[in-house]
FIKOLZA-1660 file (N, C-alpha, C; in steps of 0.1 Angstrom, whole numbers, plus 5000, padded with zeros to 4 digits):
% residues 91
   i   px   py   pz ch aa at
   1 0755 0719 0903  A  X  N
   1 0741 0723 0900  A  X CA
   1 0738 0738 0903  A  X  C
   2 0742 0742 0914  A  X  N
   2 0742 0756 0920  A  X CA
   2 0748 0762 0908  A  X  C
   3 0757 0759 0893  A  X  N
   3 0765 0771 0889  A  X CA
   3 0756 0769 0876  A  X  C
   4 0751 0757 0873  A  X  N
   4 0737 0759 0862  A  X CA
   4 0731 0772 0867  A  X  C
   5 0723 0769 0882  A  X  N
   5 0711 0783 0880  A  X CA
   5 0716 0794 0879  A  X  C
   6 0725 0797 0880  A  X  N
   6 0733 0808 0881  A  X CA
   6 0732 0816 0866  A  X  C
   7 0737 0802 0856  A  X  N
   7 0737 0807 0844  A  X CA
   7 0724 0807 0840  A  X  C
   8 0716 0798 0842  A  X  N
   8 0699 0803 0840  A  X CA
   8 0695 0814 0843  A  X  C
   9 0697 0820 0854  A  X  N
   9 0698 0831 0858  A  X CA
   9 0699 0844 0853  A  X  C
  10 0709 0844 0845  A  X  N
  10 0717 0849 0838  A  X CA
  10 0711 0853 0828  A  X  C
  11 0711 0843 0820  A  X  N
  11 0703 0839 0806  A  X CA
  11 0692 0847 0807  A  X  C
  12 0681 0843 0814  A  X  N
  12 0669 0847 0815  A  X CA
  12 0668 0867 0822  A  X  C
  13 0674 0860 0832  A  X  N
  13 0672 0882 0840  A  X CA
  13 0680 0891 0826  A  X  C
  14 0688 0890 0823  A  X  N
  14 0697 0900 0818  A  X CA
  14 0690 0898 0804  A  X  C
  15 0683 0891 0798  A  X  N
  15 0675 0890 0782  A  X CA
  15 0666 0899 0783  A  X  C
  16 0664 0906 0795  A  X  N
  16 0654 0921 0796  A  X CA
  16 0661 0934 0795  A  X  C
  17 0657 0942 0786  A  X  N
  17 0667 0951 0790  A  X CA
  17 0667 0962 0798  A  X  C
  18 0660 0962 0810  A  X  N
  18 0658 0972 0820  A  X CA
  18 0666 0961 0830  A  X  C
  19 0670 0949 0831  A  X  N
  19 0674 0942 0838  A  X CA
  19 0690 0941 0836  A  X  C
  20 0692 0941 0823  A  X  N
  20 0706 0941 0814  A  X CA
  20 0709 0957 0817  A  X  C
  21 0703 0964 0818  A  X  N
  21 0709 0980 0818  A  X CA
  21 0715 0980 0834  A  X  C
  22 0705 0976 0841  A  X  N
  22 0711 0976 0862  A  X CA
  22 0726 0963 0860  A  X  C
  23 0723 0956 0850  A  X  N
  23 0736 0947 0856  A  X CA
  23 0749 0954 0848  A  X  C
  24 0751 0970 0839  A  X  N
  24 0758 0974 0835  A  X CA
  24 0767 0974 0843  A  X  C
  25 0765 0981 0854  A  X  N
  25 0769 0988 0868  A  X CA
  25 0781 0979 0873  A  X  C
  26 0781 0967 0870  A  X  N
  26 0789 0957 0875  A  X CA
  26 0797 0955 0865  A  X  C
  27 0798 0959 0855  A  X  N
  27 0811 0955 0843  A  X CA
  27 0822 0965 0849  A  X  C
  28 0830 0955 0840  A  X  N
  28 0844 0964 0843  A  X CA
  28 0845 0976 0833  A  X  C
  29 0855 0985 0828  A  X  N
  29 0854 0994 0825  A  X CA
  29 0857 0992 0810  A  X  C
  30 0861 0981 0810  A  X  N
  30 0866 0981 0792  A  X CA
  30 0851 0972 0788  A  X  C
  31 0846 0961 0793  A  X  N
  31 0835 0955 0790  A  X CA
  31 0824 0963 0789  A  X  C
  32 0820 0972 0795  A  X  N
  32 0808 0990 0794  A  X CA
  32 0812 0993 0781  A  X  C
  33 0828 0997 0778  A  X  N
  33 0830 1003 0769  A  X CA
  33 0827 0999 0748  A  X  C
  34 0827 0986 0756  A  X  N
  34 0827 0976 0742  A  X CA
  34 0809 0977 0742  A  X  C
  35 0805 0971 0749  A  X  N
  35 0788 0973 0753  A  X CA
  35 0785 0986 0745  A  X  C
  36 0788 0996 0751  A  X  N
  36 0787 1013 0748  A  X CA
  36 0790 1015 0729  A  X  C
  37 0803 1008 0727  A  X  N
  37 0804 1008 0712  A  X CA
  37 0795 1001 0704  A  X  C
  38 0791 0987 0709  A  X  N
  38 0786 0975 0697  A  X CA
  38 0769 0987 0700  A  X  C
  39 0763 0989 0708  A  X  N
  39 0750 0998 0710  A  X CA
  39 0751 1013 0698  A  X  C
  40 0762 1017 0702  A  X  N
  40 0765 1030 0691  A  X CA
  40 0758 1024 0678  A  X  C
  41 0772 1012 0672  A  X  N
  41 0773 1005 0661  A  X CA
  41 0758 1002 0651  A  X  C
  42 0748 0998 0662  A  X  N
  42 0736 0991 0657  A  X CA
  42 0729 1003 0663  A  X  C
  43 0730 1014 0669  A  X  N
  43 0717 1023 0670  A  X CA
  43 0705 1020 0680  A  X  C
  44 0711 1015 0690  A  X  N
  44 0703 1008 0705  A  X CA
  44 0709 1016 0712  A  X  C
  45 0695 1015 0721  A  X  N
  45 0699 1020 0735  A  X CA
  45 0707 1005 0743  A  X  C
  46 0713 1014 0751  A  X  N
  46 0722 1002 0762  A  X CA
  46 0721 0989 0760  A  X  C
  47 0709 0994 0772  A  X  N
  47 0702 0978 0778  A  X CA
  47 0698 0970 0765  A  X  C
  48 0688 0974 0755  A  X  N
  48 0687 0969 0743  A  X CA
  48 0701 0958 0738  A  X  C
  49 0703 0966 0736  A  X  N
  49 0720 0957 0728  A  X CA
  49 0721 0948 0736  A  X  C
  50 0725 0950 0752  A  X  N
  50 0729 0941 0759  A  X CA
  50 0719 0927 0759  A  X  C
  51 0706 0933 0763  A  X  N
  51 0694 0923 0762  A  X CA
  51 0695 0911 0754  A  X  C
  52 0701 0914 0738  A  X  N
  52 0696 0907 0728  A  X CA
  52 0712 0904 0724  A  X  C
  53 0721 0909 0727  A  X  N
  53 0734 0899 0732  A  X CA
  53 0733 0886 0741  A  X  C
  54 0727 0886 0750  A  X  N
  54 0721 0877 0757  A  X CA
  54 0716 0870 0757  A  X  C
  55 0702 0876 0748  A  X  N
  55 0694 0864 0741  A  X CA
  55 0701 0857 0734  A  X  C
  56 0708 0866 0723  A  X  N
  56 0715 0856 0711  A  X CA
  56 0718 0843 0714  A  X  C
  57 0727 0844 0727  A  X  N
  57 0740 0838 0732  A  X CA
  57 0727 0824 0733  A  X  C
  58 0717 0830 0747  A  X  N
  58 0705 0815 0747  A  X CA
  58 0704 0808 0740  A  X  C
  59 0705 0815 0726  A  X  N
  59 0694 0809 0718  A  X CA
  59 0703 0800 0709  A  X  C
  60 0721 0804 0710  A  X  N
  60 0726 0796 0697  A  X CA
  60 0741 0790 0703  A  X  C
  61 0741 0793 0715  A  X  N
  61 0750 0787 0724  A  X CA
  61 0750 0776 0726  A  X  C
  62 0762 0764 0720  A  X  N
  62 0762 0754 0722  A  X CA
  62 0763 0745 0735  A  X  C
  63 0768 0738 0740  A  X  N
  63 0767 0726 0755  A  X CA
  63 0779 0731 0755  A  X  C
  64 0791 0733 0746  A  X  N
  64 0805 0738 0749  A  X CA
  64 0808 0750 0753  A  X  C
  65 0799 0757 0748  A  X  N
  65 0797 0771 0748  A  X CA
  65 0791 0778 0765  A  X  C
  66 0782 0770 0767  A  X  N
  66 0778 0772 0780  A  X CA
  66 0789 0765 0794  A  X  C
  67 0793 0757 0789  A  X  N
  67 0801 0751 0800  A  X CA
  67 0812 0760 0799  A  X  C
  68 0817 0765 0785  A  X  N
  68 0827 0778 0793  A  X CA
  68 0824 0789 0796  A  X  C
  69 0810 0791 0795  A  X  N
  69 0806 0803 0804  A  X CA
  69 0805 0801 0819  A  X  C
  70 0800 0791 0821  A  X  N
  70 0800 0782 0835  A  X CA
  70 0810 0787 0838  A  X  C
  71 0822 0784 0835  A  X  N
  71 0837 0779 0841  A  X CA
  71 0840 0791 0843  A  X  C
  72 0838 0809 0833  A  X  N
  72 0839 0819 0834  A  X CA
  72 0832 0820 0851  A  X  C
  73 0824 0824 0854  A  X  N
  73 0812 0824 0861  A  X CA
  73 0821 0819 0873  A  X  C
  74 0825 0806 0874  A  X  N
  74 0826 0800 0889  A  X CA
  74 0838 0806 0891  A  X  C
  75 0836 0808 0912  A  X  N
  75 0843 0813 0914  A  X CA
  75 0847 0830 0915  A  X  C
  76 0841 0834 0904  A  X  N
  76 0843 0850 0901  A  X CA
  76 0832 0857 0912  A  X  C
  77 0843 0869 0919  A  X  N
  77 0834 0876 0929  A  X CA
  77 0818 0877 0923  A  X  C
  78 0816 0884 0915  A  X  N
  78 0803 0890 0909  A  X CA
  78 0799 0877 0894  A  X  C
  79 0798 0862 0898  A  X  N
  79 0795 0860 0888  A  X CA
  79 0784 0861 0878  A  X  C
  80 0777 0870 0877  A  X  N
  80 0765 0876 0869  A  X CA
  80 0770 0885 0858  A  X  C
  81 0783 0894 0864  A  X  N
  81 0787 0901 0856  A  X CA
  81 0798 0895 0852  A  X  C
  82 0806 0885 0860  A  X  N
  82 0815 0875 0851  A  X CA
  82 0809 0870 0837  A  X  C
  83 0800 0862 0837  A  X  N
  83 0791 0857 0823  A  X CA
  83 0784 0868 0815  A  X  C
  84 0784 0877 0821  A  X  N
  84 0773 0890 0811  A  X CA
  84 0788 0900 0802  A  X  C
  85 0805 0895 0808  A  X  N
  85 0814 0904 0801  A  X CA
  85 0817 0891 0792  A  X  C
  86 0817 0878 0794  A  X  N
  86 0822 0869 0790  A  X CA
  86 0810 0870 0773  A  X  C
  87 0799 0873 0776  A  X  N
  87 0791 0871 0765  A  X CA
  87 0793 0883 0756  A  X  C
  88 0794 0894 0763  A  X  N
  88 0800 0909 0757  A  X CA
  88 0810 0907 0749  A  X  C
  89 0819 0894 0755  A  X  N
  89 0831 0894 0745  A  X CA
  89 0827 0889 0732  A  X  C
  90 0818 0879 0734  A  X  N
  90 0817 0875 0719  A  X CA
  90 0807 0884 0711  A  X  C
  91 0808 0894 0714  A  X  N
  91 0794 0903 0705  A  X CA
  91 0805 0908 0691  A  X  C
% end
């Protein structure tokens, strides 16, 4: 239950992008980088991109979809930024 709020958590904080821009800080260095490019790509700032990567993910993320984000997530030192690189991947 504890790894649900986590991803609720998730879902919800980081779909802002003054909230998605502070949890940059925690990606690894190739996940920023991809972030930094798909933002170039579409003509956003940062956080923006990331925001509405996030949202996307909420909004059309299936029960399979989330339980592998889950599974990303558990366990991982920082899992906030575990599930925010794991979503990055699919952008």
């Amino acid at each position: 239950m504890r790894q649900h709020a986590i991803l609720a958590d998730l879902l919800h904080a980081c779909a802002h992008p003054e909230v998605a821009s502070a949890a940059l800080f925690a990606l690894s260095r190739d996940a920023m980088e991809k972030a930094r490019y798909g933002a170039a790509r579409r003509r956003q700032p940062l956080g923006v991109y990331v925001a509405q990567e996030v949202d996307r993910f909420a909004r059309a993320a299936s029960a399979q979809d989330r339980l592998r984000l889950a599974r990303r997530m558990r366990g991982a030192p920082a899992p906030i930024a575990a599930g925010l690189e794991a979503i990055l991947e699919t952008a």
